[in-house]
TORBALO-522516 format. One line per field, with one value per residue (C-alpha): residue number from 0; residue in three letters; x, y, z. Coordinates in nm, 3 decimals. Last residue first. Layout:
residues N
k: [NUM  ...];
r: [ALA  ...];
x: [X  ...];
y: [Y  ...];
z: [Z  ...];
***
This chain:
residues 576
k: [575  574  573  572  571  570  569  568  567  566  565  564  563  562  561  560  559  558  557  556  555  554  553  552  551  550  549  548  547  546  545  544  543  542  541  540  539  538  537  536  535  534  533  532  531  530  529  528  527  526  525  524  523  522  521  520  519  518  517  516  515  514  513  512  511  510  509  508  507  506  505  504  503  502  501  500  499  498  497  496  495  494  493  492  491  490  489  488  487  486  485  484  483  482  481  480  479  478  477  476  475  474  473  472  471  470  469  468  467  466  465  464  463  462  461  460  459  458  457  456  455  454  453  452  451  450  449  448  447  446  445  444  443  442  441  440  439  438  437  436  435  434  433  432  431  430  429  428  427  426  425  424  423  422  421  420  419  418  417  416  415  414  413  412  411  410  409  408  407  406  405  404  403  402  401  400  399  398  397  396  395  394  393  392  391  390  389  388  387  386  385  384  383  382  381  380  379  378  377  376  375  374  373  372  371  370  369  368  367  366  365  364  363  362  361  360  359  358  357  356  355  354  353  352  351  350  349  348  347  346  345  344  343  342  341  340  339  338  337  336  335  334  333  332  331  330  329  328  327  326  325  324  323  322  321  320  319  318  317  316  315  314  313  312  311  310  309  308  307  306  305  304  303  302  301  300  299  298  297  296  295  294  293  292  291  290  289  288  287  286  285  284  283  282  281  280  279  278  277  276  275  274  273  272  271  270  269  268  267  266  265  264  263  262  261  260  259  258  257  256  255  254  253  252  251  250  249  248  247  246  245  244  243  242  241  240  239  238  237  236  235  234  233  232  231  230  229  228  227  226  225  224  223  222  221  220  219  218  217  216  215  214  213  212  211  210  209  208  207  206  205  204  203  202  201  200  199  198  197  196  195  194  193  192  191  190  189  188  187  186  185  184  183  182  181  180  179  178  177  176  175  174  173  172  171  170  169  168  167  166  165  164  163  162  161  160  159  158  157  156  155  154  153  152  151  150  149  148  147  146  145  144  143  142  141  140  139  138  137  136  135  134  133  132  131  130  129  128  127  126  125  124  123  122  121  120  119  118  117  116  115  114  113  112  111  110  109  108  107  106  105  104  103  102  101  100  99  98  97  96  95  94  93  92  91  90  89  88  87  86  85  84  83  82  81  80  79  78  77  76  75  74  73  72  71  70  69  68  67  66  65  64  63  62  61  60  59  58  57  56  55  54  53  52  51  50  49  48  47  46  45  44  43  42  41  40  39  38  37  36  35  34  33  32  31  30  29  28  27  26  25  24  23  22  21  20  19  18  17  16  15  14  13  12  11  10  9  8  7  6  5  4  3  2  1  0];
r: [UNK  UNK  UNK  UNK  UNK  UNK  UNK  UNK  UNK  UNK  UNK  UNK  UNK  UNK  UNK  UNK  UNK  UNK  UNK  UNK  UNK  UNK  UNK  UNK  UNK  UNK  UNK  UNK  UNK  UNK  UNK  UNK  UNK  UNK  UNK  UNK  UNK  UNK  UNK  UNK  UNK  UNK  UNK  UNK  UNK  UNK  UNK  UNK  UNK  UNK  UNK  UNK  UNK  UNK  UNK  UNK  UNK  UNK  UNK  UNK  UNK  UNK  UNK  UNK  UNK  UNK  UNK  UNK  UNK  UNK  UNK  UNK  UNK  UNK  UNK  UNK  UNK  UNK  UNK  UNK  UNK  UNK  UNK  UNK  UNK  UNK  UNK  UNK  UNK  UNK  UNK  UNK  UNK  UNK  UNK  UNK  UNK  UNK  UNK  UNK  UNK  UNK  UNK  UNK  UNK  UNK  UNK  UNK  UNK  UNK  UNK  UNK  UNK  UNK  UNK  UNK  UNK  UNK  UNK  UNK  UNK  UNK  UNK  UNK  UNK  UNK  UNK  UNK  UNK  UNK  UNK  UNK  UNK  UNK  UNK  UNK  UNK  UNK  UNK  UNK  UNK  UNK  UNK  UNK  UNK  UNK  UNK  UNK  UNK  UNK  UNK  UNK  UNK  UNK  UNK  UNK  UNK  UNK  UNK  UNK  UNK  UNK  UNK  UNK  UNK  UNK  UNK  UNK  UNK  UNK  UNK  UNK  UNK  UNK  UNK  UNK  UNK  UNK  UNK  UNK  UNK  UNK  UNK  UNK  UNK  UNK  UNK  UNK  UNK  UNK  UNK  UNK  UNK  UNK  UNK  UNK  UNK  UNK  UNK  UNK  UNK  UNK  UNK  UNK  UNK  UNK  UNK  UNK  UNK  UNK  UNK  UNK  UNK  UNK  UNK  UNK  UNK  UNK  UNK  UNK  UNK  UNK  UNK  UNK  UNK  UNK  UNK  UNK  UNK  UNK  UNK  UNK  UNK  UNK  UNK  UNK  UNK  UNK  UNK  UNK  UNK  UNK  UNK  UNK  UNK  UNK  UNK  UNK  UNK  UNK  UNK  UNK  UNK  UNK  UNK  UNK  UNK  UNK  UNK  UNK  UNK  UNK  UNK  UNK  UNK  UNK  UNK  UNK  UNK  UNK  UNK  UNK  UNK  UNK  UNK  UNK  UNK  UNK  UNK  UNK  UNK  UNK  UNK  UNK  UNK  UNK  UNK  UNK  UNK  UNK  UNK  UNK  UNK  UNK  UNK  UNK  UNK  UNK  UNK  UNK  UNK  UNK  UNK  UNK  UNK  UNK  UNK  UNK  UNK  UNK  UNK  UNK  UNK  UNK  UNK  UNK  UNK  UNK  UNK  UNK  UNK  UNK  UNK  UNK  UNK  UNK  UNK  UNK  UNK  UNK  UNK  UNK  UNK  UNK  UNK  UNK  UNK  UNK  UNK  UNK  UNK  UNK  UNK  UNK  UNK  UNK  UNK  UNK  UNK  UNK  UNK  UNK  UNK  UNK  UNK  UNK  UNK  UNK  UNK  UNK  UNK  UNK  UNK  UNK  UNK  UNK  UNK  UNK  UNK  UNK  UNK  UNK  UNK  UNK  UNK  UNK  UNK  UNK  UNK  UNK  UNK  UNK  UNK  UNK  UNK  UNK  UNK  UNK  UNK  UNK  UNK  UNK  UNK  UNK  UNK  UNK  UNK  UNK  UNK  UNK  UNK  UNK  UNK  UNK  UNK  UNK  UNK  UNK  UNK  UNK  UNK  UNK  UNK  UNK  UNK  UNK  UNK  UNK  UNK  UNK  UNK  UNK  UNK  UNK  UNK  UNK  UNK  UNK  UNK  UNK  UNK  UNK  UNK  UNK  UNK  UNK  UNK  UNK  UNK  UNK  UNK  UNK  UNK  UNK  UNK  UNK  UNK  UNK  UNK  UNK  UNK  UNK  UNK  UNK  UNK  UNK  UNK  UNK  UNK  UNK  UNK  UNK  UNK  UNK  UNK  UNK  UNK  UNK  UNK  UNK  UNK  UNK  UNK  UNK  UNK  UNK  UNK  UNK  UNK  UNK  UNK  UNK  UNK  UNK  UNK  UNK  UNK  UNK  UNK  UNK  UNK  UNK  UNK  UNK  UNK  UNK  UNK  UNK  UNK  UNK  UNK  UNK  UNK  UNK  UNK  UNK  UNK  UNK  UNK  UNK  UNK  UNK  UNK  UNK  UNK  UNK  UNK  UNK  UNK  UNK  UNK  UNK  UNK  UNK  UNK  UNK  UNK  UNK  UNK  UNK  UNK  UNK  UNK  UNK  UNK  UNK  UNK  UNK  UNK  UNK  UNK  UNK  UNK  UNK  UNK  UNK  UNK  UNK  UNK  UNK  UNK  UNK  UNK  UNK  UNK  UNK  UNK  UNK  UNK  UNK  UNK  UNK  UNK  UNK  UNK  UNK  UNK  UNK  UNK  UNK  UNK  UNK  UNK  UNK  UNK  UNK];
x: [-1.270  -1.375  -1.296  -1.320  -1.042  -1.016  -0.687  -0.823  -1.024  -0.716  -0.613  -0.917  -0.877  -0.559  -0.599  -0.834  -0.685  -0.417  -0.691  -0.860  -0.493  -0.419  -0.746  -0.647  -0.314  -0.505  -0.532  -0.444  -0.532  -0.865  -0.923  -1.295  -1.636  -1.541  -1.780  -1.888  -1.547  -1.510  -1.796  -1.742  -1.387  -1.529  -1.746  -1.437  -1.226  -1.414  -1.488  -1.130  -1.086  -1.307  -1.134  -0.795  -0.517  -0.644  -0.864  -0.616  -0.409  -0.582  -0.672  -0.329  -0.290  -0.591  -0.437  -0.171  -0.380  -0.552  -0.219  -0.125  -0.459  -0.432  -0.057  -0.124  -0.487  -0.376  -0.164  -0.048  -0.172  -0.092  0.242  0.332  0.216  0.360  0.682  0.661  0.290  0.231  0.435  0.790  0.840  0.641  0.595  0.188  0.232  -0.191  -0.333  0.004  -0.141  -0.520  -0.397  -0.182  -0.514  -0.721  -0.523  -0.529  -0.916  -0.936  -0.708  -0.925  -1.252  -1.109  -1.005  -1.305  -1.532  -1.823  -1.787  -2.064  -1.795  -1.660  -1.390  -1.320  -1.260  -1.430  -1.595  -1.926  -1.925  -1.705  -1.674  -1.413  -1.413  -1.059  -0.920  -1.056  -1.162  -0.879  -0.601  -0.773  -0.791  -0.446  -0.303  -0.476  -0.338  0.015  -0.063  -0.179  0.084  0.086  0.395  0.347  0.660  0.892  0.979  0.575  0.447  0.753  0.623  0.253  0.307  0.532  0.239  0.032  0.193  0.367  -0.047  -0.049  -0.329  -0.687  -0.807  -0.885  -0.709  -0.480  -0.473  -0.359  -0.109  0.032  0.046  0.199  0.461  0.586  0.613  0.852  1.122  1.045  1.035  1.376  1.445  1.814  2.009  1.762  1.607  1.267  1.217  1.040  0.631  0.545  0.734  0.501  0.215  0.374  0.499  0.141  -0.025  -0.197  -0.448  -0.632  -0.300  -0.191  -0.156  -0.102  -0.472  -0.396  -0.577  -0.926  -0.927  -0.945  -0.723  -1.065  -1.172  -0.818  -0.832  -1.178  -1.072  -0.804  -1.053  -1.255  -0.980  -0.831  -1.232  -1.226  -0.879  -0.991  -0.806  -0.448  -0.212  0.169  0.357  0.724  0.808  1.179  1.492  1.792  2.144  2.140  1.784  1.684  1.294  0.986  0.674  0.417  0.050  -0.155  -0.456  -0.762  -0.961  -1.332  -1.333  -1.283  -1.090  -1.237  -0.899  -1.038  -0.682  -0.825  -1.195  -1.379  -1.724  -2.022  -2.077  -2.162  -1.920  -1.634  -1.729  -1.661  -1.273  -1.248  -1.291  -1.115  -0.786  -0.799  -0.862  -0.595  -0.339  -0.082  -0.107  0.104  -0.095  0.133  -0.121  -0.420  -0.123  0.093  -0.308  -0.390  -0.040  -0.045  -0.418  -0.355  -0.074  -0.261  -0.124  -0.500  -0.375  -0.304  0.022  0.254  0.556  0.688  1.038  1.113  1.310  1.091  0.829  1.013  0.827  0.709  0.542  0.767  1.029  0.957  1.296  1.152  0.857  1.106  1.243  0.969  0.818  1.168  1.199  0.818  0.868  1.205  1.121  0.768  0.910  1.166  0.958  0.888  0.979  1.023  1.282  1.447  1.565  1.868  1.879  1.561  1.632  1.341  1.336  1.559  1.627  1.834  2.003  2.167  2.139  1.786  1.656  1.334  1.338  1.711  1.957  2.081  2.427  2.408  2.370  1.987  1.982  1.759  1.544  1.634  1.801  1.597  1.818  1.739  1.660  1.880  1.795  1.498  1.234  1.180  0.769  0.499  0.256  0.066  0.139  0.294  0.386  0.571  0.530  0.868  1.155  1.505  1.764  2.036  2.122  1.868  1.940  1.709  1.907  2.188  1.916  1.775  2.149  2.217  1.860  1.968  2.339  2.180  1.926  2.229  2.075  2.324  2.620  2.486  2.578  2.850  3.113  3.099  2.931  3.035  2.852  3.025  2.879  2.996  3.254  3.466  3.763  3.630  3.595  3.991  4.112  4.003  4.352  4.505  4.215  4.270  4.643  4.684  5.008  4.716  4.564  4.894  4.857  4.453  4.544  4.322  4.303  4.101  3.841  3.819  3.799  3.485  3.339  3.430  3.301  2.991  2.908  3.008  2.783  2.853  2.740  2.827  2.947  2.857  2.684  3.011  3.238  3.044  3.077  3.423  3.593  3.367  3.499  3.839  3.767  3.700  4.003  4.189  4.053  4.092  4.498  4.574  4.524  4.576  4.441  4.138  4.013  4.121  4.023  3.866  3.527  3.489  3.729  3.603  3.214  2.966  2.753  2.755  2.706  2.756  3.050  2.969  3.327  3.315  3.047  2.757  2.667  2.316  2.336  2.247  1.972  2.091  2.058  1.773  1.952  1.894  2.205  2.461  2.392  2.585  2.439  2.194  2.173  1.790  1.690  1.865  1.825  1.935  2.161  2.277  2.592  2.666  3.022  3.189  3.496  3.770  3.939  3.952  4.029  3.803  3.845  3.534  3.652  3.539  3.412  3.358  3.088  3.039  2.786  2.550  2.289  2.070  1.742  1.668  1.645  1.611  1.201  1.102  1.248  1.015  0.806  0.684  0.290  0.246  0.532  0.439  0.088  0.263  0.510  0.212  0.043  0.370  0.401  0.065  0.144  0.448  0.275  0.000];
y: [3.616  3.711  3.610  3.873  3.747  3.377  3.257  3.044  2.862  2.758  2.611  2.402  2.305  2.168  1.980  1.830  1.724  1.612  1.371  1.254  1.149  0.982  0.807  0.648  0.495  0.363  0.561  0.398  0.393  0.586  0.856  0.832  0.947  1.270  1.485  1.653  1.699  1.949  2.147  2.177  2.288  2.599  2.762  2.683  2.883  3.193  3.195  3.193  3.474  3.701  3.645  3.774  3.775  3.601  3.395  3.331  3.201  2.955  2.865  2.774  2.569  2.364  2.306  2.132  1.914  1.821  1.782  1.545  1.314  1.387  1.183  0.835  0.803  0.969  0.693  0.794  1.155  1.258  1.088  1.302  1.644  1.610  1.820  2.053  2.099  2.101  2.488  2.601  2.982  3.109  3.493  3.527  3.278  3.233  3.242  3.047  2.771  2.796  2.809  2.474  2.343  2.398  2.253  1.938  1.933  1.988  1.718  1.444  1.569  1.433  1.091  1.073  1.086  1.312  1.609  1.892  2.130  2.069  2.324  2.400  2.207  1.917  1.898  1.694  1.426  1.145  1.190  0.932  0.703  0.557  0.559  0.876  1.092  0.992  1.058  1.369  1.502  1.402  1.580  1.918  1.935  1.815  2.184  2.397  2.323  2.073  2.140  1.850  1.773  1.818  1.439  1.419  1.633  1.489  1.133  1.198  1.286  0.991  0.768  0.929  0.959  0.612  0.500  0.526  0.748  0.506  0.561  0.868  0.742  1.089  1.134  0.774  0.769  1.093  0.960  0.641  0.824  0.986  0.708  0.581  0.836  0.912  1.258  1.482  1.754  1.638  1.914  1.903  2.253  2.190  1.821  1.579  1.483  1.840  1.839  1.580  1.802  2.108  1.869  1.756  2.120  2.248  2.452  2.816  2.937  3.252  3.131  3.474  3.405  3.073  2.816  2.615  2.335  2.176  1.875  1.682  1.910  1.913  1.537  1.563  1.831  1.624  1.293  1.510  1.663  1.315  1.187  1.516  1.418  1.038  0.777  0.673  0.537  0.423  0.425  0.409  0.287  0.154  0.287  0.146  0.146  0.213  0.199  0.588  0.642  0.692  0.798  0.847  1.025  0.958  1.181  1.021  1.349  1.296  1.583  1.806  2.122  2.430  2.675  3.009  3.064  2.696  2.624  2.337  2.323  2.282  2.009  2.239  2.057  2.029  2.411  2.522  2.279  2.473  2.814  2.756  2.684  2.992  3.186  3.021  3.078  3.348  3.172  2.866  2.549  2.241  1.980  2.216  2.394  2.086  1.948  2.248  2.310  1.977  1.946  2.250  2.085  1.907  1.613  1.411  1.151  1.403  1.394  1.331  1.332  1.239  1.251  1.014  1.034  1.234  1.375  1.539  1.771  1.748  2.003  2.328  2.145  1.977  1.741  1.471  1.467  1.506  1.222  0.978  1.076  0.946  0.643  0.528  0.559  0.449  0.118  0.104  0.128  -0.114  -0.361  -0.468  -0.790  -0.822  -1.104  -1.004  -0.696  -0.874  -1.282  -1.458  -1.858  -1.936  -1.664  -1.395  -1.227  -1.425  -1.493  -1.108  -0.802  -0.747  -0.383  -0.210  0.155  0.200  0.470  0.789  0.919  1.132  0.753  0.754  1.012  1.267  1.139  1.319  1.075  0.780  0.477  0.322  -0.002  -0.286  -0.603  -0.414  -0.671  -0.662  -0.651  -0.915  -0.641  -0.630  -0.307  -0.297  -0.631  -0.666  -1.012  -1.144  -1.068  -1.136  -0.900  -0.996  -0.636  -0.647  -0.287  -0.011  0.202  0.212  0.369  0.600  0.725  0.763  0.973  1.188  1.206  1.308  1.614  1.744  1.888  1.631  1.770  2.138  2.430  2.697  2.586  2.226  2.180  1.835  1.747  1.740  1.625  1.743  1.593  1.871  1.755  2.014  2.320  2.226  2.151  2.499  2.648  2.302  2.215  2.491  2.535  2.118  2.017  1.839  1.643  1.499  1.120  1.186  1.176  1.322  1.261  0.989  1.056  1.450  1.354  1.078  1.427  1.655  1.362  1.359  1.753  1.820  1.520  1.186  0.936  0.533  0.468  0.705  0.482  0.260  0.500  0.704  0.370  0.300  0.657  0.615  0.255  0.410  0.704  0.498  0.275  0.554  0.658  0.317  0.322  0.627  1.030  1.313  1.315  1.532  1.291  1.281  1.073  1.358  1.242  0.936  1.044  1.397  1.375  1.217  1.363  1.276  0.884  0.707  0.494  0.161  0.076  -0.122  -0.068  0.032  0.257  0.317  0.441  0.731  0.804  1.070  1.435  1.692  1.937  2.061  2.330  2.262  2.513  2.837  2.967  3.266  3.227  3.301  2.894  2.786  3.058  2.929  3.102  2.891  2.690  2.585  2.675  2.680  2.540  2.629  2.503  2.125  2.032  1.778  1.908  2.082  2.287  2.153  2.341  2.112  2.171  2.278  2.179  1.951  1.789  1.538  1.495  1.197  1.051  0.734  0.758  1.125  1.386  1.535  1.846  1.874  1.846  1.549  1.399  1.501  1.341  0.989  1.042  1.038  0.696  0.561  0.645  0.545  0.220  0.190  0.241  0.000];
z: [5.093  4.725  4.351  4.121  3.872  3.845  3.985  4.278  4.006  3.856  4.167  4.200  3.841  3.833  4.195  4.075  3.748  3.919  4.164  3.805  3.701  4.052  4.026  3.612  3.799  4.105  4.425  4.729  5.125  5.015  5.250  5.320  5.284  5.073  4.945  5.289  5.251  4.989  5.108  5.463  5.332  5.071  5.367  5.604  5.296  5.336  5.705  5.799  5.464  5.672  6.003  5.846  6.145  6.449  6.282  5.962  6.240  6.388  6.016  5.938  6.264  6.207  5.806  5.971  6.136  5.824  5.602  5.857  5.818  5.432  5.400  5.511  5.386  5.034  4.883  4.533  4.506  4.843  4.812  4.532  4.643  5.001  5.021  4.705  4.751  5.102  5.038  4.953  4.930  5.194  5.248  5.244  5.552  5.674  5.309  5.124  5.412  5.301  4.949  5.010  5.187  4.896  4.658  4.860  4.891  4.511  4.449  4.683  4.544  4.217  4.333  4.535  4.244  4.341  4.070  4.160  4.187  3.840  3.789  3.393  3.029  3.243  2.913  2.976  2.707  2.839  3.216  3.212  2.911  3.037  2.738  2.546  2.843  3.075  2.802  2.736  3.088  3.139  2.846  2.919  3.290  3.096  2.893  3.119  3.340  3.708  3.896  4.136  4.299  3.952  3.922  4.046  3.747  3.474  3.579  3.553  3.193  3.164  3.239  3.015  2.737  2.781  2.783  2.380  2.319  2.235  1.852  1.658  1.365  1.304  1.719  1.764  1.484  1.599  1.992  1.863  1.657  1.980  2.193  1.938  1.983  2.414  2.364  2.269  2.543  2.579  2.732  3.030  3.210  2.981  3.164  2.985  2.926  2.837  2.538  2.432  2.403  2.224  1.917  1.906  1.899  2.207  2.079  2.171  2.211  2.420  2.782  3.003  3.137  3.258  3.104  3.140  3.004  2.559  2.495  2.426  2.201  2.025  1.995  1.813  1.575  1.483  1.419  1.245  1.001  0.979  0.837  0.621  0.443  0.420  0.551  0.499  0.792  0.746  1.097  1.221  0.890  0.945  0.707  0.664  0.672  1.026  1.153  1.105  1.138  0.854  0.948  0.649  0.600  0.364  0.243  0.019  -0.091  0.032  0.226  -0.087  0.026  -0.152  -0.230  -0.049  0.132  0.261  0.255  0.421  0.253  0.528  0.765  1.018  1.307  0.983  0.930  1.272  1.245  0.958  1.085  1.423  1.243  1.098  1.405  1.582  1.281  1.447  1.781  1.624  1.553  1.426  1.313  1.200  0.969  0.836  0.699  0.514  0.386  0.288  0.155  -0.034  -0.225  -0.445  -0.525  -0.619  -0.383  -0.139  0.043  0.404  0.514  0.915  0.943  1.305  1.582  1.780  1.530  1.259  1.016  0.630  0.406  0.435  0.414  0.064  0.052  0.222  -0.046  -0.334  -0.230  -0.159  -0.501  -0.693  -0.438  -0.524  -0.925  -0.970  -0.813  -0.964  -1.293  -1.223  -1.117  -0.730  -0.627  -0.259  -0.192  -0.569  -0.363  -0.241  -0.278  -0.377  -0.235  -0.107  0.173  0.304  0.547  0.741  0.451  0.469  0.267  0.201  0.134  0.091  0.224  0.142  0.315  0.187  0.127  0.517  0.668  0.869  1.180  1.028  0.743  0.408  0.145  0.031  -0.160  -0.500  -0.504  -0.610  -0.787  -1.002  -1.161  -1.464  -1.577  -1.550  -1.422  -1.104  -1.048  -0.713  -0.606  -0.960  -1.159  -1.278  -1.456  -1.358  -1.483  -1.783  -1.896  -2.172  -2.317  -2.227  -2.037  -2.315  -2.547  -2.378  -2.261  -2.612  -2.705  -2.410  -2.529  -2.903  -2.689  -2.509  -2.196  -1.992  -2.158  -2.032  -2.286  -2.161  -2.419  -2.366  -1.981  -1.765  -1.452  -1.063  -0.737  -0.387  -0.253  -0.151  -0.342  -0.633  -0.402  -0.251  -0.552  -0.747  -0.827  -0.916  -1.131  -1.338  -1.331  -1.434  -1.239  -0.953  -1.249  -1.370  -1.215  -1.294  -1.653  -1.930  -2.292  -2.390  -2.095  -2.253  -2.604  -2.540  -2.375  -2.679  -2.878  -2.683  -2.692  -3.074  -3.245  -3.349  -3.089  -3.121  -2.824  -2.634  -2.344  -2.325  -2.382  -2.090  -1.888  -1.954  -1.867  -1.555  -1.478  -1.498  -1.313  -1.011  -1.036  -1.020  -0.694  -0.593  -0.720  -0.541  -0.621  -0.419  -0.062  -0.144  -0.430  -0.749  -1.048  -1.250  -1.272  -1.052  -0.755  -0.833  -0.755  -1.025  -1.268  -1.697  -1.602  -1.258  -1.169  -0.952  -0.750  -0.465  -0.175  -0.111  -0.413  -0.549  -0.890  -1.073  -1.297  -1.557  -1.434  -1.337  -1.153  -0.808  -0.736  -0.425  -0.171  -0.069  0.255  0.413  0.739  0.984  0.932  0.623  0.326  0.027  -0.235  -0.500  -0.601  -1.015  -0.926  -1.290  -1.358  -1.627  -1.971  -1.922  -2.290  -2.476  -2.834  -2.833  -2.489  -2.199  -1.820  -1.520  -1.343  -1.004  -0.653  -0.828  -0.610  -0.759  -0.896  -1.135  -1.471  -1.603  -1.577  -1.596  -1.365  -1.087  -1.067  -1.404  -1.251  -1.492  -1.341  -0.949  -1.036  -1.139  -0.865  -0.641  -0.769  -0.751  -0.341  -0.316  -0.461  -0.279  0.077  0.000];
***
């Protein structure tokens, strides 16, 4: 399912003129190498660009459209018309030794090889140029020696005869047609992806782009070892997918990983995602609900109000269709390879619902300094490790479960949960907005609590001990910042986290130090005494009893009281 989607995209990306045709691919050129007619080196050109990268402005290596190159992973495997300099010049930044050599001999051979039998300027000048030059004498050449250090860079190098492109050359297009579609001896058989009887491709190409996996790209469908293989089908042959569909799904893959704008890492893994039409409103559309800032809250608000009317969803007035089939794709670093974290596809109104759902859920009263209206996914699972660590990365596969659960709507992962009420008790009960807003929708979705009434804000009339039980602790840390306006460390830093876990030995304490607090507040503020008795009787004329222990889905209900009671506190108006 992933490859045909991944087909089905490079098929619109084609049509579109975004991507090379079949042969042909994107690749980074950083210079090319200047030749006269006669095959001469006569200069280099850098073929770098401006790119912006963050707040810098860089040089970057050109995206030209080039002949298909190979996948190297070890030996020598020479590409045509755009290599680096071991395989185009035969240096390297060391000099020259026999490997490098040996690379520019099997380049020499595979442009004879491909121009063989080609007659115009640009090929002979080429088929002139691997006759004539020596990699032992490259470094006494004044061109090359005054531009070693730019050419040993690694980057990729393509050949240009007086200013025109080798690789534009319509004759060494026809040539490299023609070369490709020799029988070269590969097995044929039926392709998993089209169904066709078709050849099938021994080696795929690799994906470049996800963080972490080897900086020359690492393969999506790879075997290298009998362990991994079956009947006999060694490499690729394992999974037989044609040619076609070979080029097809690593071309789209690609150029999605290199669209920035519409991709985003999630923990360890690049998550990209796409239309089946290939529109890219449904990217922008989708990148936006997913990662809300405080500049798009009112947009984001408009389509989840016309999702709950059922009306036309409208981007930057583009009309999204609801029906639109939208996939989204996780991919992680494993070495030289790369794992799906998670594939889902659904359609683009059904995700819109199920987001729009998740935020609802999220929704509780905030602070009034808290500017978003949503709590966005990369936002959430920051709140599950420490801000004051080096390493503020999320547990890496935690956080593709919590995108796969919000995109399908289904149960959150309970590692969210758990490790939200780690981070509150690691940091004795500092409860924010945003973990507050984590628990209540873990409990709502898994644990079905309270399903359907909000509990965005204080429920008074709430009789579940758990939740009585936080609202009584709050109140006695404001009763005791009441009586000592000057403390620094309150209940809540000493006796937060074994209030919460086994409340019958902690409350009793907290109750006679709470007789002492109000002592005081009689001698000192008698109308604030009365205040907070009113709001006591209350609180435990709820209770029956201290509960010796409070299960993992109580001491979420009993942070969430605690949450809201304080909040409440907060509320402007409010009177002793």
């Amino acid at each position: 399912m992933i490859l045909q989607a991944l087909v089905k995209q490079y098929e619109n990306l084609e049509r579109q003129g975004k991507v090379s045709g079949l042969g042909w691919c994107q690749a980074k050129v950083s210079y090319e190498l200047d030749l006269s007619k006669n095959g001469d080196v006569l200069g280099v050109t850098s073929r770098k660009i401006e790119e912006m990268r963050g707040k810098k402005t860089v040089w970057a290596p050109a995206s030209l459209i080039v002949p298909e190159m190979v996948t190297r992973s070890s030996g020598v495997s020479a590409n045509f018309l755009c290599d680096n300099s071991k395989y185009m010049l035969g240096i390297d930044v060391q000099g020259t030794n026999q490997r490098v050599i040996d690379c520019f001999q099997a380049t020499r051979e595979k442009h004879r090889s491909v121009l063989k039998n080609a007659q115009g300027e640009i090929a002979r000048a080429i088929l002139a140029y691997f006759e004539k030059w020596d990699p032992q004498k490259a470094e006494q050449h004044p061109v090359i020696r005054e531009n070693w250090e730019k050419l040993t860079e690694g980057g990729n190098l393509i050949f240009s005869v007086e200013g025109q492109e080798a690789q534009e050359d319509e004759e060494i297009r026809t040539c490299w047609k023609q070369y490709r579609e020799q029988d070269d001896g590969e097995r044929k058989g039926l392709c998993l992806v089209t169904g066709r009887k078709t050849e099938i491709s021994r080696i795929h190409k690799v994906i470049k782009g996800v963080p972490g996996a080897q900086s020359s790209g690492a393969a999506l469908v790879s075997f290298n070892a009998p362990a991994f293989e079956s009947y006999g089908k060694e490499q690729s042959y394992n999974a037989p997918v044609g040619k076609y569909a070979e080029f097809a799904y690593t071309t789209a893959l690609n150029y999605l990983l290199t669209q920035r704008d519409y991709t985003f890492s999630l923990g360890d893994a690049m998550v990209v995602y796409w239309a089946e039409s290939g529109k890219e409103e449904y990217q922008k559309c989708f990148f936006d609900i997913l990662r809300p800032t405080k500049d798009n809250q009112k947009k984001l608000k408009d389509i989840f109000d016309s999702l709950k009317e059922d009306t036309k969803v409208y981007l930057e007035n583009a009309e999204m269709d609801p029906e639109q089939k939208f996939y989204i794709l996780a991919l992680a670093p494993n070495a030289a390879r790369l794992s799906v974290r998670f594939f889902y596809m659904n359609s683009f109104g059904k995700i819109l619902q199920n987001i729009a759902e998740h935020y609802e859920r999220l929704s509780i009263v905030k602070p009034a300094w808290a500017e978003q209206d949503y709590l966005g996914i990369r936002d959430m699972l920051n709140e599950t490790v420490s801000q004051k660590s080096k390493d503020k990365t999320p547990i890496s596969n935690m956080s593709s479960l919590v995108l796969q659960a919000i995109l399908s709507g289904s149960r959150y992962p309970a590692s969210l949960y758990t490790d939200t009420l780690i981070r509150i008790r690691a940091e004795n009960g500092k409860i924010t907005w945003g973990r507050a807003a984590i628990i209540k929708a873990y409990l709502n979705r898994n644990y079905g609590w309270k399903k359907g009434e909000g509990f965005m804000g204080l429920k008074e009339e709430c009789t579940d001990t758990a939740y009585v039980l936080g609202r009584l602790f709050s109140l006695l840390e404001a009763i005791q910042k009441e009586a000592n306006p000057s403390i620094t460390t309150t209940i809540r830093d000493r006796y937060f986290n074994s209030a919460c876990a086994t409340p019958a030995s902690v409350f009793p304490v907290l109750i006679k130090l709470k007789n002492s607090h109000i002592k005081k507040l009689e001698r000192d503020k008698g109308g604030a005494k009365i205040y907070y008795e009113k709001q006591l009787t209350d609180i435990m004329g709820r209770l029956e009893e201290f509960p010796k222990r409070l299960s993992l889905e109580q001491q979420g209900q009993f942070t969430l009281g605690y949450y809201h009671q304080q909040q409440k506190r907060y509320e402007k108006g409010e009177e002793k």
